[in-house]
N, C-alpha and C positions, 0 to 999 in steps of 0.2 A: 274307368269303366262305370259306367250309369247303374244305378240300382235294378236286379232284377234281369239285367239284359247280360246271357255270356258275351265272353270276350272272343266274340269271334269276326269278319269281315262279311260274311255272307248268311243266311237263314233260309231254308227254304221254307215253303208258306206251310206245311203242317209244322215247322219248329215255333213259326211264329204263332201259329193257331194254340200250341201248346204252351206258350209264353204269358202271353194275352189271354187266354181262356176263351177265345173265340173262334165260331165257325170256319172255315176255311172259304165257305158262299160269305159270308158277310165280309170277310178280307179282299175278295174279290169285288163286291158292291163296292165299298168304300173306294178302290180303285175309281172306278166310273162314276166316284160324286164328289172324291176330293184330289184334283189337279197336281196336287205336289206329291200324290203317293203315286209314283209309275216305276215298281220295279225294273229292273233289268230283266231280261229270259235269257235261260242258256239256250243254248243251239237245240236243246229234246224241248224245250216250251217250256222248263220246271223256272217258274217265278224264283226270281233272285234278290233280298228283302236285303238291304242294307242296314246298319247300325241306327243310322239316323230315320231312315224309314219306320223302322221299329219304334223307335222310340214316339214320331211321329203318330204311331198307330196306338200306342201308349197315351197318347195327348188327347186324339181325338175320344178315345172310352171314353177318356176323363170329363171330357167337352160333353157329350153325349149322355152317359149312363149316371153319373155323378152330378155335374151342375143342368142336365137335362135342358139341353138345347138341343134344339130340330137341326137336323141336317144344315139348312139354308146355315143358319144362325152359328154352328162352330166350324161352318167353310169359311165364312165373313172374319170369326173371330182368329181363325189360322191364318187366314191372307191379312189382315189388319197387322199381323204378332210379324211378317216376313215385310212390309215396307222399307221402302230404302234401299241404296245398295248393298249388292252381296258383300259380306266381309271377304276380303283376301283367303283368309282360311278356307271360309267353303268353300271358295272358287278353288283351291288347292285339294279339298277335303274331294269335291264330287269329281277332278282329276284320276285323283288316286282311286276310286271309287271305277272310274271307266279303266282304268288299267288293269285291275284287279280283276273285274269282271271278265275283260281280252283275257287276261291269263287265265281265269281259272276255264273256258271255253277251249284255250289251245290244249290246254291239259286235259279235259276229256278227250277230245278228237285224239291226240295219241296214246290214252289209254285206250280207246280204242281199236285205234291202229293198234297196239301192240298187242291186242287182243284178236286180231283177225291174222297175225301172223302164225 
């Protein structure tokens, strides 16, 4: 478990917002200015924030509010840190990661279904 981050699979964006100490708009912004943060949505739209996502958004603060680089400049420095092939792991890790998500989407729909019974 990462420092900081519960040990959970999934986050929705106010958990994250409350992790982080950030906005819930600016979690959204960073979406549309850094290419490798694209949560999942469940089937209602509620943003589905991954481990690794998180942490990612962990990264960027650090990029930004700490060594105080401009947007441009800690997108370059995140895409520069991900060169090369993917390791086997995260090809395995963001597997699990889509499976996870299918499942937790079946799992509402029949809790809802069982809720309109």
């Amino acid at each position: 478990m990462e420092a900081g981050i519960p040990d959970k699979l999934f986050f929705k964006i106010g958990e994250v917002a409350g992790l982080t100490s950030l906005r819930p708009s600016v979690l959204r912004y960073w979406e549309t200015e850094f290419d490798t943060l694209k949560p999942n949505k469940s089937r209602s739209g509620q943003r589905l924030y991954t481990r690794k996502e998180v942490s990612l958004i962990f990264e960027i603060k650090r990029l930004l509010y700490t060594e105080k680089l401009t947007i441009e400049g800690a997108r370059k420095k995140i895409a520069n840190r991900g060169k090369g092939a993917m390791p086997q792991g995260a090809v395995a890790e963001s597997a699990r990661e889509k499976i996870f998500s299918i499942i937790s989407e079946v799992r509402e729909d029949l809790e809802r279904f069982k809720a309109s019974l």
